[in-house]
C-alpha positions in Angstrom: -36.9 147.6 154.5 -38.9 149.2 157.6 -38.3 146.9 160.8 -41.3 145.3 163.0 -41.4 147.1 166.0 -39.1 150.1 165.1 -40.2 154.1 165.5 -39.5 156.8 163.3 -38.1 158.2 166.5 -35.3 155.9 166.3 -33.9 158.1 163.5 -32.9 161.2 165.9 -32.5 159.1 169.4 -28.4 158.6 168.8 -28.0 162.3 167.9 -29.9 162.8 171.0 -27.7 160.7 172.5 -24.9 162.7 171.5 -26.1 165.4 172.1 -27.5 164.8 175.5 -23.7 163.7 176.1 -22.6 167.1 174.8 -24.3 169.4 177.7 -23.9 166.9 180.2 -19.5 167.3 179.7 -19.6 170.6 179.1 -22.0 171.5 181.9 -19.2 169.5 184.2 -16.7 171.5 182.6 -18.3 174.9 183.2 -18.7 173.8 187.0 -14.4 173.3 187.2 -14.2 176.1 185.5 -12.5 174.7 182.4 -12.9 175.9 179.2 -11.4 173.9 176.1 -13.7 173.1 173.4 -11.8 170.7 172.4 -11.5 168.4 175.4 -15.3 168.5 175.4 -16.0 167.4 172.1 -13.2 164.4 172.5 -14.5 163.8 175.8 -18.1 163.1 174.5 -17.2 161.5 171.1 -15.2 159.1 173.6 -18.2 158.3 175.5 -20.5 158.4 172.8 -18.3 155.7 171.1 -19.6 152.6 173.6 -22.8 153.6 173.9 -23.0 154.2 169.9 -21.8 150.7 169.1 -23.9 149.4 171.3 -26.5 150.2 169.7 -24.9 149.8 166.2 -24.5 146.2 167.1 -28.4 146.0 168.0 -28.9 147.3 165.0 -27.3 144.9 162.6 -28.9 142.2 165.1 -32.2 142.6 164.1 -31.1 143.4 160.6 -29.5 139.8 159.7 -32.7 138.5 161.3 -30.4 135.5 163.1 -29.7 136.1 166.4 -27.3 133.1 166.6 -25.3 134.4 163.4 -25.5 138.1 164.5 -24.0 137.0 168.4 -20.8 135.0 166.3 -20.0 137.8 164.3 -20.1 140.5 167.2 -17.7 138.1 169.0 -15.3 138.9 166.5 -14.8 142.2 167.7 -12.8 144.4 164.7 -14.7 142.4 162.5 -18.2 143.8 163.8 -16.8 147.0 164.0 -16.3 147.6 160.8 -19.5 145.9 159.0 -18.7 142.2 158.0 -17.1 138.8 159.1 -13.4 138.2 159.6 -13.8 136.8 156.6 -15.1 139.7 154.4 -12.0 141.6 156.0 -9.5 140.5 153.9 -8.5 140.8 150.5 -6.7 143.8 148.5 -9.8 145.5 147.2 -10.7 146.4 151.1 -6.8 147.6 151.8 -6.8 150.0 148.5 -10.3 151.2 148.7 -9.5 152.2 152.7 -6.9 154.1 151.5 -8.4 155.4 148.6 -10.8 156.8 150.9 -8.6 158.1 153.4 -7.1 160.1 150.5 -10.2 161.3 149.1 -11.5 162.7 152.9 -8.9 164.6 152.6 -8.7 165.8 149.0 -12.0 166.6 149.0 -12.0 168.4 152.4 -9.1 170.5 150.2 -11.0 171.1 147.3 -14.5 172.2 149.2 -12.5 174.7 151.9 -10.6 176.2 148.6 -14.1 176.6 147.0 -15.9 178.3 149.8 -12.5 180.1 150.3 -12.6 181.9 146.8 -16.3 182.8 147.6 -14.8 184.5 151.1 -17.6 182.7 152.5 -16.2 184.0 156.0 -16.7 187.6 155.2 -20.3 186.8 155.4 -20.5 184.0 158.2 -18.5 183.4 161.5 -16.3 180.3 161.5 -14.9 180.8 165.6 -16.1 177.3 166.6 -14.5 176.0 164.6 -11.5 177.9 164.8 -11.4 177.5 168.5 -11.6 173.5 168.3 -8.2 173.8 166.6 -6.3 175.8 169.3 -5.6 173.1 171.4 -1.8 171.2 171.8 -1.3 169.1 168.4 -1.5 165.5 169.9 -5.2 166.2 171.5 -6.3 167.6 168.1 -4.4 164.8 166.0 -5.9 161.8 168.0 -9.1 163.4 169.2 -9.8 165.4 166.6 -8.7 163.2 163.8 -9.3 159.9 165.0 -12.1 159.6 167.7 -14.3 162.4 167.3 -14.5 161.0 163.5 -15.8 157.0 164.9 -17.8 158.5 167.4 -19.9 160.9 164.2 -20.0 157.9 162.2 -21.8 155.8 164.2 -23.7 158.0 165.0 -24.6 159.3 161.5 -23.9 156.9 159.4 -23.7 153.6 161.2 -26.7 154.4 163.2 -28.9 157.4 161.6 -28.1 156.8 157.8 -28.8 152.9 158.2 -32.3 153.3 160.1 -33.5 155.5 157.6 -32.9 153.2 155.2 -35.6 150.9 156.9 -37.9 154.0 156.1 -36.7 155.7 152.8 -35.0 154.5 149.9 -31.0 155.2 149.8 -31.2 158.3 147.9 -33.8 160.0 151.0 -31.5 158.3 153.3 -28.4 159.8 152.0 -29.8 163.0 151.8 -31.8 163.7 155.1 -29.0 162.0 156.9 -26.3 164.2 155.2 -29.0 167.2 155.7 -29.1 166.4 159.8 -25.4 166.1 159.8 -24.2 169.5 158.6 -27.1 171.0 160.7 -25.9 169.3 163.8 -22.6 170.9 162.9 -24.3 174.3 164.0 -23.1 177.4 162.1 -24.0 178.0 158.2 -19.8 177.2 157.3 -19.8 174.3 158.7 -23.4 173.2 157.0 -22.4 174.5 153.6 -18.9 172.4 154.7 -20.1 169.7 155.9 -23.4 168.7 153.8 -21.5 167.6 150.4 -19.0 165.6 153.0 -21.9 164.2 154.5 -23.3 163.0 150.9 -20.1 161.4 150.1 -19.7 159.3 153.6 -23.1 157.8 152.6 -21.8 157.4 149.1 -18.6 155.7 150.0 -20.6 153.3 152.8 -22.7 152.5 150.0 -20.2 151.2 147.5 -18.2 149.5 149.7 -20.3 148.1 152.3 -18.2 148.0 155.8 -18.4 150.9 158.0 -14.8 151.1 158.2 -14.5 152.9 154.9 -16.4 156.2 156.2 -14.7 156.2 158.6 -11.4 156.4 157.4 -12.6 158.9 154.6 -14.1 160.9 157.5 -10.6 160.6 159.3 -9.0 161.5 155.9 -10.8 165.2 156.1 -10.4 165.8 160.1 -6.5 165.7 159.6 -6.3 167.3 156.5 -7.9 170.4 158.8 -5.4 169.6 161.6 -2.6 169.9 159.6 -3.6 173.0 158.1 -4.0 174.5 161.1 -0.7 173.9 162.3 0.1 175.0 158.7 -1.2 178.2 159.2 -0.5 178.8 163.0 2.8 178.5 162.7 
C-alpha cells in the first residue's frame, strides 16, 4: 500500500546512501595511500549500518500508522531490529527457521557457484573483485565479510528498498526489481548472474517469515560459505 507523502525516489535514496558512503571511504583511503578492498567495503557497510536503521525504523513508523506503538517497540532494541515485538521473538518456529536459513544461504550459495562453475562462466567474464575482497587476513573477512557487510546490504535491500516498493508494486514487482537492483549494484556480470537468484530468495524468505532477521542470517549463511572456501582453496 503506497504511503501519503512518500516519492518514488525513496526507492534508490538508501543505495545512494550506500553508495555515496562507498566513494567517500575509498576516496579517504586513496589519499593514505591504502589499498584493501576489503577494509572499504566493511568500513562502509559499518557506517551504513546506523544510518540504514535509522531509516528502517522510520520506515516501519509510518508503516504501523501509531506513532506511540511504533516508539515502544523501537525501545526494545533487538526486537526492532529484527522486525517484531519481544514478544513475536520467541518461540521454536523462529529458532529453526533462523537456522534453516542460515543453512540454506549457504547451500544455495554452493549449489549456484557449482552451476555457473560447470558453465566456466569465468572463462567468459572477470570475477577479480571479487576475488580481491577475499585476500584479506581471515578474522576481517569472517566478521566483516560474513557478518556486517551482510546487515548493512539487508537493510539496505531488503529492509529498506524491497519494503518501499512494496508501497508501490505488488510483492512479486517488489521481489523482482529489488533482487534486479541488487545484483546490478553488485557491478560485474558474475556477481549479477550470482547474486540475482540470491536476491529473489532473501525476498522470498522475508516474505514467509516475516522478521528481518531471517534474511539476514540466510544472507550471512552464503557470505561464509564463500569465506570458507576461500581459505579452502588458498591454502
Amino acid at each position: 500500500m503506497k504511503q501519503k507523502g512518500i516519492s518514488i525516489f525513496s526507492l534508490v535514496t538508501p543505495v545512494l546512501l550506500h553508495l555515496g558512503l562507498s566513494f567517500a571511504i575509498g576516496f579517504a583511503m586513496g589519499i593514505m595511500k591504502i589499498s584493501d578492498p576489503t577494509a572499504a567495503t566493511v568500513a562502509t557497510a559499518l557506517i551504513t549500518i546506523p544510518l540504514a536503521y535509522q531509516m528502517y525504523r522510520k520506515d516501519r513508523v509510518r508503516a504501523a500508522g501509531n506513532e506511540k506503538e511504533a516508539k515502544n517497540i523501537g525501545s526494545r532494541s533487538l526486537a526492532y531490529a529484527v522486525g517484531r515485538s519481544a514478544e513475536k521473538l520467541s518461540g521454536e518456529r523462529v529458532i529453526w527457521f533462523g537456522i534453516f536459513c542460515f543453512m540454506a544461504g549457504g547451500v544455495l550459495n554452493l549449489a549456484w557457484s557449482a552451476a555457473l562453475e560447470a558453465v566456466h562462466i569465468q572463462d567468459y567474464f572477470s570475477n577479480e573483485v571479487q576475488e580481491s575482497l577475499l585476500q584479506s587476513g581471515s578474522v576481517v573477512q569472517v566478521l566483516g565479510l560474513g557478518v556486517v557487510v551482510p546487515i548493512a546490504e539487508e537493510l539496505i535491500f531488503r529492509g529498506l528498498v524491497y519494503m518501499r516498493m512494496k508501497w508501490f508494486f505488488p510483492v512479486k514487482v517488489s521481489a523482482f526489481l529489488s533482487s534486479l537492483l541488487f545484483a546490478v549494484y553488485h557491478g560485474n556480470p558474475i556477481q549479477i548472474i550470482f547474486a540475482f537468484p540470491m536476491a529473489l530468495a532473501l525476498a522470498a524468505v522475508y516474505e514467509h517469515g516475516k522478521l528481518f532477521v531471517f534474511p539476514v542470517l540466510f544472507h550471512m549463511g552464503a557470505n561464509l560459505t564463500t569465506v570458507i572456501l576461500g581459505f579452502y582453496f588458498q591454502n
